[in-house]
C-alpha positions as CSV (number, residue, x, y, z in Angstrom):
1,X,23.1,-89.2,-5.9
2,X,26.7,-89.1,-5.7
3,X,26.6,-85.2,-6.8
4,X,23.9,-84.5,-3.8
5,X,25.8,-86.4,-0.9
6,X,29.5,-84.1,-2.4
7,X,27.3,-80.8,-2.4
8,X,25.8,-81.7,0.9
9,X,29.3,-82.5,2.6
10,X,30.5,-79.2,1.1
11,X,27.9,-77.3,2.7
12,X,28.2,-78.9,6.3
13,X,31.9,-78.1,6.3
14,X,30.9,-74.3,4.9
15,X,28.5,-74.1,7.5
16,X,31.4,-75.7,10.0
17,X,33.6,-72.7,9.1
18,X,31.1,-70.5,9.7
19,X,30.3,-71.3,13.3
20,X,33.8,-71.9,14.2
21,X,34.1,-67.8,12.8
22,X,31.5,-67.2,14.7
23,X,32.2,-68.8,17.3
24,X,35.8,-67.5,17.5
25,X,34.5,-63.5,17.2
26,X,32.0,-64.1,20.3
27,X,35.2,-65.3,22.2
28,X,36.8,-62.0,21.5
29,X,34.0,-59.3,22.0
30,X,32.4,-61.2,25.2
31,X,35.8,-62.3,26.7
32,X,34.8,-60.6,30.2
33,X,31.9,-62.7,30.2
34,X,33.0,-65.9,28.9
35,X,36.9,-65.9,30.0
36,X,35.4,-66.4,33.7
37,X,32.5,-68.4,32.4
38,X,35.2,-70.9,31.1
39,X,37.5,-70.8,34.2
40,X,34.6,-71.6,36.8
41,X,33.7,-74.2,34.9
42,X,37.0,-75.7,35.2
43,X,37.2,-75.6,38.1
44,X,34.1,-77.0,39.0
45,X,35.1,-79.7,36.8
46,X,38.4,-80.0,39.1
47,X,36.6,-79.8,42.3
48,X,33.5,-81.9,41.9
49,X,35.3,-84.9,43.3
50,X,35.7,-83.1,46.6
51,X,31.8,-82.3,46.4
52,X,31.2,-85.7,45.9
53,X,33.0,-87.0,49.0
54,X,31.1,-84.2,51.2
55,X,28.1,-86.4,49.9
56,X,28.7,-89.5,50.7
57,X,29.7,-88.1,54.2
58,X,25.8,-87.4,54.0
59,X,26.3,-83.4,53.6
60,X,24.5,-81.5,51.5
61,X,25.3,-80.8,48.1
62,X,24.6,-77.0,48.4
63,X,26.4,-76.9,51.5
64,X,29.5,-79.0,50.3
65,X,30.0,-76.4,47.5
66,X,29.9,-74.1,49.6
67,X,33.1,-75.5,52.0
68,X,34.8,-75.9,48.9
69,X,34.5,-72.3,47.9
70,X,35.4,-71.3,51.2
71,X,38.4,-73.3,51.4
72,X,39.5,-72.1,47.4
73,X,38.9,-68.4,49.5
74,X,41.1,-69.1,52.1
75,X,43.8,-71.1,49.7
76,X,43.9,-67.9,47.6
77,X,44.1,-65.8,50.2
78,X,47.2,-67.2,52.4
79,X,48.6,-67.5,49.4
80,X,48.3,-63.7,48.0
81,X,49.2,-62.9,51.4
82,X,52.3,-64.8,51.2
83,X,53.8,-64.4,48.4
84,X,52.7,-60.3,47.7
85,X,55.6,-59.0,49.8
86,X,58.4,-60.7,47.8
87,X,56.5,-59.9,44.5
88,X,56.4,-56.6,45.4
89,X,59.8,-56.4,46.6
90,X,61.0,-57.7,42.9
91,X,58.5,-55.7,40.8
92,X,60.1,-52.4,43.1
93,X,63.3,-53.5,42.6
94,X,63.1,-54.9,39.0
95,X,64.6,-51.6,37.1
96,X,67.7,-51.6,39.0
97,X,68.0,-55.6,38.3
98,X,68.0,-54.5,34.9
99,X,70.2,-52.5,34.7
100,X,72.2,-54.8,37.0
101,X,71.8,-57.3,34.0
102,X,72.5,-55.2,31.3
103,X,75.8,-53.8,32.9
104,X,77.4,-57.2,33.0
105,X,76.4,-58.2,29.5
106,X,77.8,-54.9,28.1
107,X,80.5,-56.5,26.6
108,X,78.3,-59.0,25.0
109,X,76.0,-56.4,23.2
110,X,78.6,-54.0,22.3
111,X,79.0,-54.4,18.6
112,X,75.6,-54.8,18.2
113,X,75.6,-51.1,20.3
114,X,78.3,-50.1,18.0
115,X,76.5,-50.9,14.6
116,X,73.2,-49.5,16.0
117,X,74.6,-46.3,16.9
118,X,76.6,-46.2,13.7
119,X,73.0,-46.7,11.9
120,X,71.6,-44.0,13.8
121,X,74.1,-41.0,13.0
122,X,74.0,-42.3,9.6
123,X,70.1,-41.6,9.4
124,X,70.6,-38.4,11.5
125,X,72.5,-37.2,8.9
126,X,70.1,-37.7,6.1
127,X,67.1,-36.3,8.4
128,X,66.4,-32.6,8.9
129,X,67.0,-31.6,12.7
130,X,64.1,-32.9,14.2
131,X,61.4,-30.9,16.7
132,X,62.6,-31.2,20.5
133,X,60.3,-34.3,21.8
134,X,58.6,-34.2,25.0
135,X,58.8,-37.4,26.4
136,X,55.2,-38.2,28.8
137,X,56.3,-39.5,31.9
138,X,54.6,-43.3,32.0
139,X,53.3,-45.0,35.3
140,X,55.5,-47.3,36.9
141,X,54.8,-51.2,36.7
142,X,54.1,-51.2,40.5
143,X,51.5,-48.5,39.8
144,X,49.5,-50.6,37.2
145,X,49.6,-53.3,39.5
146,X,47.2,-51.4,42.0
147,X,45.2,-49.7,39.8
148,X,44.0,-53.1,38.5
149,X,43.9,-54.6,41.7
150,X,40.1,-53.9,42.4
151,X,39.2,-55.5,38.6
152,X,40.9,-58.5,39.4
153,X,39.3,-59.2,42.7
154,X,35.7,-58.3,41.0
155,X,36.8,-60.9,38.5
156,X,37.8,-63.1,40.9
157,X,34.6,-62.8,42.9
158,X,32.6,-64.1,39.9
159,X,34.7,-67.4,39.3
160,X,34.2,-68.1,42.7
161,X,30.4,-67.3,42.0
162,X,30.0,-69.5,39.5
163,X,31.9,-72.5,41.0
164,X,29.6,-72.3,43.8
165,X,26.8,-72.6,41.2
166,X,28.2,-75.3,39.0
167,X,29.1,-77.2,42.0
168,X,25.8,-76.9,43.5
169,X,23.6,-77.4,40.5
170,X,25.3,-80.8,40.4
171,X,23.7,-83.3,37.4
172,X,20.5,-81.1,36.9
173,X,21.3,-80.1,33.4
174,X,22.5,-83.6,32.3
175,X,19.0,-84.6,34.0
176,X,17.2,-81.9,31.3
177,X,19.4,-83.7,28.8
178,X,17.7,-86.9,29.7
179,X,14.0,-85.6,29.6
180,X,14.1,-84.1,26.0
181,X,15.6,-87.6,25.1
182,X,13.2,-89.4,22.8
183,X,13.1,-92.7,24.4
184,X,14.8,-94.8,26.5
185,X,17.6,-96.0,24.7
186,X,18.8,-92.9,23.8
187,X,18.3,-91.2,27.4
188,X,21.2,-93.9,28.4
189,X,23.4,-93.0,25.5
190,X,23.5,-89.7,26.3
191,X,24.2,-90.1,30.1
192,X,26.9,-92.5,29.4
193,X,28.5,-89.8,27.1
194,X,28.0,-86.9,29.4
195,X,29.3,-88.7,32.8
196,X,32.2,-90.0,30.7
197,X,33.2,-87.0,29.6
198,X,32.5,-85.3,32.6
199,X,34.5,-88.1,34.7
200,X,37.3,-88.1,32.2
201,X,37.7,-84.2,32.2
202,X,38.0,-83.8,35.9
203,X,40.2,-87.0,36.3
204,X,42.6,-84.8,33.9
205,X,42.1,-81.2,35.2
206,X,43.5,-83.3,38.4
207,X,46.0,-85.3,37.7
208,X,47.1,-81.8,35.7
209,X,47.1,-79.7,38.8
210,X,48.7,-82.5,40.6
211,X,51.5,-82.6,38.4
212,X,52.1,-78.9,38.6
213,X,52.0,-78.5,41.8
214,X,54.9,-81.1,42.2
215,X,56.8,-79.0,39.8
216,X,55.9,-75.8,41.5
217,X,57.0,-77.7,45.7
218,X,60.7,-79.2,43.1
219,X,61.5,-76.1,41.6
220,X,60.8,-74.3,45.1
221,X,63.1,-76.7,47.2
222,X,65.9,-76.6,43.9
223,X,66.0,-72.4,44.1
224,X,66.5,-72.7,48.2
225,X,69.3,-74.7,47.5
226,X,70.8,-72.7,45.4
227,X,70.1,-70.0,47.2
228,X,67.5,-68.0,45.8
229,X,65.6,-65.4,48.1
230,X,62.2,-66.0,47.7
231,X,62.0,-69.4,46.4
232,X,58.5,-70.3,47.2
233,X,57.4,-67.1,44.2
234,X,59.7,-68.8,41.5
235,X,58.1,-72.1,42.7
236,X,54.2,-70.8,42.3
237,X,55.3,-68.8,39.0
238,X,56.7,-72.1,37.3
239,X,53.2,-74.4,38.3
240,X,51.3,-71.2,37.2
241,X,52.8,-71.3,34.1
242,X,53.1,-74.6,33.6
243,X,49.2,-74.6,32.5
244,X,50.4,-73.7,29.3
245,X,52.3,-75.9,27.3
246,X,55.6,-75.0,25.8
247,X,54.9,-71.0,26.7
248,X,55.2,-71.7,30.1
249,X,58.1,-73.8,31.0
250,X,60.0,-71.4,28.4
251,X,58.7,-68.1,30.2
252,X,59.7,-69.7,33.3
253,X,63.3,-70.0,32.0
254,X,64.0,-66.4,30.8
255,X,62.4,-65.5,34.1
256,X,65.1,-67.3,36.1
257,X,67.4,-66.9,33.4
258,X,66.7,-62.9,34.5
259,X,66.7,-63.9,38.5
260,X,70.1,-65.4,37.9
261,X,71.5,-62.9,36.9
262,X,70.4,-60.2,39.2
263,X,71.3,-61.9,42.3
264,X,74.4,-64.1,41.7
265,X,77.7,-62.5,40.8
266,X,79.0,-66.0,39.5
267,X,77.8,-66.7,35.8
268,X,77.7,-70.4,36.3
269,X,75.4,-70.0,39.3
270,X,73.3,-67.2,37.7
271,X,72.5,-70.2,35.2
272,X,72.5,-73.0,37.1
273,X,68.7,-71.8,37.7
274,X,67.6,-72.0,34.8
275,X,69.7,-75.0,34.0
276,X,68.2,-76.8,36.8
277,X,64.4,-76.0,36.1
278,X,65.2,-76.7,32.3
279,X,66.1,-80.5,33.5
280,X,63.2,-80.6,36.1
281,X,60.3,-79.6,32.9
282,X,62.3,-81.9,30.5
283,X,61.4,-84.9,33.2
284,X,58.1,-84.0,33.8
285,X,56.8,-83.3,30.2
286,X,58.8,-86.4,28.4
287,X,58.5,-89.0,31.3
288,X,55.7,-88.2,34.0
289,X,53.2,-86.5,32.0
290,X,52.8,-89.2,29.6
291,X,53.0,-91.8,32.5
292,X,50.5,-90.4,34.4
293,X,48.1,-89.3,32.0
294,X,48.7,-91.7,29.1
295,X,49.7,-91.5,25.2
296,X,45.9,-91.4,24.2
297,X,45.7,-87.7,25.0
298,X,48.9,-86.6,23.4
299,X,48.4,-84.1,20.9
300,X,50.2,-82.7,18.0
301,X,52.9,-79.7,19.4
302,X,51.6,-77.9,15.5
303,X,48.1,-78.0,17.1
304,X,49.1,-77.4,20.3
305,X,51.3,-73.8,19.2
306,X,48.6,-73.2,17.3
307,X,45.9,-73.2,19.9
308,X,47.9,-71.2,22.0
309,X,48.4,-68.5,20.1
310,X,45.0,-68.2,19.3
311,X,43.7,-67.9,22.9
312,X,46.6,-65.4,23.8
313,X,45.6,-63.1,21.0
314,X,41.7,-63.7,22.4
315,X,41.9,-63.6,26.1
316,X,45.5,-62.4,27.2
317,X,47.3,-64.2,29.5
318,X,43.8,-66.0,31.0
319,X,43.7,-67.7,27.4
320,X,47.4,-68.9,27.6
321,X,46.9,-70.1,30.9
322,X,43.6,-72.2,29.5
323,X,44.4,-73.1,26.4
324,X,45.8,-76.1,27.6
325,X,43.0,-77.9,29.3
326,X,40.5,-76.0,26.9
327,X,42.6,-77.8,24.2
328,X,42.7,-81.7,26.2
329,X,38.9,-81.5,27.4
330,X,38.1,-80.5,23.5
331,X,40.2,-83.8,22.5
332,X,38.1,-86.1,25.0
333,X,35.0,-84.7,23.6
334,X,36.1,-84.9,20.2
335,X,36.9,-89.0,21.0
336,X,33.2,-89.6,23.5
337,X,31.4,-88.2,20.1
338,X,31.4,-90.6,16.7
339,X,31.2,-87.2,14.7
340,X,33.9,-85.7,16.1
341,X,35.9,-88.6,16.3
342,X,37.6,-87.8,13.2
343,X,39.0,-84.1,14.8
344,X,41.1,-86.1,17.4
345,X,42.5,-88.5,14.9
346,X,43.7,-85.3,13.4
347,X,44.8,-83.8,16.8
348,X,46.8,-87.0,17.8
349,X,50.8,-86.6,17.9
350,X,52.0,-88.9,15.6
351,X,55.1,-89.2,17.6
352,X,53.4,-91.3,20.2
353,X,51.6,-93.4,17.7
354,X,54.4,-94.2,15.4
355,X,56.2,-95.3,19.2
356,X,52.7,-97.5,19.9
């Protein structure tokens, strides 16, 4: 017996492996389906509080989804329309920033300059003269931007699309749960577990976007002060990013790091940006995140890297961006579910614990 129940447990993890390969492989080839699939749904997820106070203000469902959407409409529009004249400005400008930067740390890269170019006659030398190159003139950044501006409204269209659907649709499917529920005992597990996790996901997608948009008003009001033109794009690029853990926050960094540098003559000022954003992440992700969203869902920075990665090299930048509450709501369900129970244990930061 004890031979059956090892072979058995062998074969459910194979077949584990298996679907996770599977599974992983469908992400990849139907990423234009699923990558907007995913995102409505967390955003329904993040908005179905809203829908439920339009309800108990006696409106309808359908038609309380349907202010929401309108208002998501009108939040992304003021805000495209505000902030696409300074990006533009700084995507225009961003060659000559460059150069800007790389003038002033000449001095810094010169013996690496020196030994490269040292390398380089060296393996001239040893080549035969080589055929004269014809280099293909390459589209400017600017250009790319608005040649992929009509995809990414057609995308956007669709998340909108399917918020209005998952908003409106309400608890219908966890009602189909209940009717192919054998009897009644089970019917009321399985509503427990799906509101819980359905509660408990939302409650974090909020108290997430919360949290990021306080970082994204801080770092705003810190780079007027300092003077930074455009202040309120640096402050909507650092709560963008912040979705993604550790990714983020660092990308935001080099990004001011880069602003710095461009725009102030002063070296000290040039990295008192990034000095100042470095602080204002260091608070939030060691003190106000924990706080406000509690130890239980800490998880392992290994997994966490990890996870990351592997929604980058999926989706892009959409999978960076979700990886992080793809990653928490996957750790709720894992701890709502006795069989999966054993995946959070192993997705836990032992940090926090070992402080518990």
């Amino acid at each position: 017996m004890s031979n059956i129940a090892t072979q058995v447990r062998v074969l459910t993890r194979s077949v584990l492996v298996i679907l996770a390969i599977l599974c992983t492989s469908a992400c990849y080839l139907a990423q234009d389906v699923l990558a907007p699939l995913v995102l409505g749904l967390l955003l329904a997820l993040l908005l179905s509080p809203l829908v439920t106070l339009f309800q108990h203000a006696r409106i309808p469902r359908a038609l309380g989804s349907l202010a929401v959407v309108l208002l998501i409409v009108v939040g992304i529009t003021g805000a495209i329309s505000g902030l696409m004249r300074p990006a533009q400005e700084w995507v225009t400008n961003a060659p000559t920033a460059l150069q800007s930067i790389e003038q002033r740390l000449r001095h810094l890269r010169a013996p690496f300059t020196q030994a490269r170019e040292a390398t380089r006659k060296l393996e001239d030398m040893a080549q035969p003269p080589a055929a004269k190159v014809v280099v293909a003139v390459q589209p400017s950044m600017l250009d790319d931007i608005v040649a992929g501006t009509p995809h990414a409204l057609g995308k956007i269209a669709v998340v909108l699309l399917l918020v209005y659907f998952f908003l409106s649709s309400g608890d219908s499917f966890l009602r189909r749960l209940v009717e192919i529920s054998p009897d009644m005992r089970e019917k009321k597990v399985v509503v427990g577990i799906a509101r819980g996790i359905q509660q408990e996901m939302s409650r974090y997608l909020i108290m997430v976007s919360l949290i990021n948009l306080g970082l994204a008003v801080a770092t705003a009001i810190a780079m007027a002060l300092l003077g930074v033109p455009n202040a309120l794009l640096w402050g909507a690029l650092a709560g963008v990013l912040n979705f993604a853990p550790y990714v983020g926050p660092t990308l935001t960094i080099i990004t001011l790091t880069l602003v710095g540098l461009a725009t102030f003559p002063s070296l000290g000022h040039a990295l008192a940006l990034p000095g100042v954003f470095f602080l204002m992440a260091l608070v939030e992700g060691q003190m106000i995140t924990p706080f406000v969203i509690g130890r239980r869902l800490a998880i392992n920075p290994v997994i966490v890297f990890i996870w990351l990665l592997m929604w980058g090299s999926l989706w892009g930048i959409i999978g960076v961006l979700l990886a992080g509450p793809l990653l928490a709501c996957f750790r709720i369900l894992c701890q709502h579910l006795p069989s999966l129970q054993p995946v959070s244990v192993l997705m836990g930061d032992t940090r926090t614990e070992s402080v518990e």
